[in-house]
N, C-alpha and C positions, 0 to 999 in steps of 0.2 A: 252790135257785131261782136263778138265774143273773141280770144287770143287766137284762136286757129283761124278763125276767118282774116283777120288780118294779116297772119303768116301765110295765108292761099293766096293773098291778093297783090302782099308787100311787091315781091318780084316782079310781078306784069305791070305793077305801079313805075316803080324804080327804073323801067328800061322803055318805059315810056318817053318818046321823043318831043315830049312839047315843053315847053321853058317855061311856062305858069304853072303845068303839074309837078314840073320837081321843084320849081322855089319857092311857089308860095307857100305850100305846106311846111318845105324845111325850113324859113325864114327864122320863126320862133324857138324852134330848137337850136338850130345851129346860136343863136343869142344864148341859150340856155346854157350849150355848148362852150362857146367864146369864157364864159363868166369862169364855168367849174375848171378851164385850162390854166384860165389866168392865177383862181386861189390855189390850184394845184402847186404852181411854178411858184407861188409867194408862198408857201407852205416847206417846198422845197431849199430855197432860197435861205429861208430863215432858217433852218432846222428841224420843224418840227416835224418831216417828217425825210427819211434821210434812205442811200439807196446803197444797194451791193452790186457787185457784178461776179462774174466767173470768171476765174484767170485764165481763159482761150476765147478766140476771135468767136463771135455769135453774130449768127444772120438770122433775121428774125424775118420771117413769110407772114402776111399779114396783106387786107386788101379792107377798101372805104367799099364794096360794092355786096350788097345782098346777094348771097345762095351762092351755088357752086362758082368759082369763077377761077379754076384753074392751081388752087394753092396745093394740094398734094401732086400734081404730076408736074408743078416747079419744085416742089420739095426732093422730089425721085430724081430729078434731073440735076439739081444742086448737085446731092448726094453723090449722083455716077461725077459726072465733071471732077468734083473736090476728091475723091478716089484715084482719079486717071492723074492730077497732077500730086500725087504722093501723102494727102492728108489723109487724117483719120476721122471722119466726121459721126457725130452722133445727131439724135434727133431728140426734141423735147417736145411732149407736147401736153396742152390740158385736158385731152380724153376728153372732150363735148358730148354728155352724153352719158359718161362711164360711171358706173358704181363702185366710186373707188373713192377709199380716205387716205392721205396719206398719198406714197410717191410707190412705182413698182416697175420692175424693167416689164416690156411686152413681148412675149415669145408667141411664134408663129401658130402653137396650139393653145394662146392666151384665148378666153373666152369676149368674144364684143363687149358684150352686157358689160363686163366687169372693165374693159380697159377703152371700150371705145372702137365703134366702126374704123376711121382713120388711120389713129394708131398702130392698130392691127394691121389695114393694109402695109403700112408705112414697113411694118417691121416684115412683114413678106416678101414686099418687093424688094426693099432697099441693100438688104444684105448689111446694115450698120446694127448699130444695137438705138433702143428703141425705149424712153423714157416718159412713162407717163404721172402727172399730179398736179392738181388745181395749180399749186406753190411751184409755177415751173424754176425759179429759183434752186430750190429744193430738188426738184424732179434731173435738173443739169449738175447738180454737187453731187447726187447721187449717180448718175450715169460718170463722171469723174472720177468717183471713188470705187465702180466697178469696172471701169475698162481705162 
């Protein structure tokens, strides 16, 4: 079975309701899993490898579930909410998809290809300004230093 066949299958796998089809297979990953969290946090812990942040509150949208499951029309709706009570929100995002090196704001006649389906919507509907780049670090210094 080849990458695409698995990515046809993944979903209707994953929302499968029986309790041997979703643990036994995850069993060994999630072990796999546990292991690289733990070196992570001793890695961190120790120094070697060490973190930044942005000097403004970040909400990060993020989901454990395969395929669509709602993360841009929470992110639109953040957006209006944090708007109505007087903030100024931005959005970051890593362009899944985009042909892009580097960090770049997303304008509403931004090309897909180049900045990402998402993104693009994101910057149409949302009325904020709109930051895309793998280094979302980078991509939120950069949306800081233009608005």
């Amino acid at each position: 079975m080849g990458l695409s066949g698995i990515a046809q299958r993944l979903p209707r796998w994953w929302y499968q309701r029986k309790l041997t089809a979703a643990l036994l297979p995850l069993l060994p990953l999630s072990l796999v899993f546990s292991v690289l969290v733990a070196l992570r946090r001793v890695l961190y812990r120790s120094g070697f490898l060490s973190s930044r942040a942005l000097p403004v509150p970040v909400i990060v949208v993020g989901n454990l579930t395969v395929g669509g499951s709602g993360k841009t029309p929470l992110v639109l709706w953040l957006v209006k909410q944090l708007r109505a009570q007087g903030w100024r929100p931005g959005v970051i995002s890593r362009g899944y998809g985009a042909e892009l090196d580097g960090v770049c704001e997303v304008h509403a006649d931004s090309a897909s290809a180049r900045v990402g389906d998402e993104p693009l919507l994101l910057a149409r509907r949302s009325a904020v300004p709109v930051f895309v780049g793998r280094d979302r670090l980078a991509a939120g210094e950069s949306l800081l230093a233009a608005h």
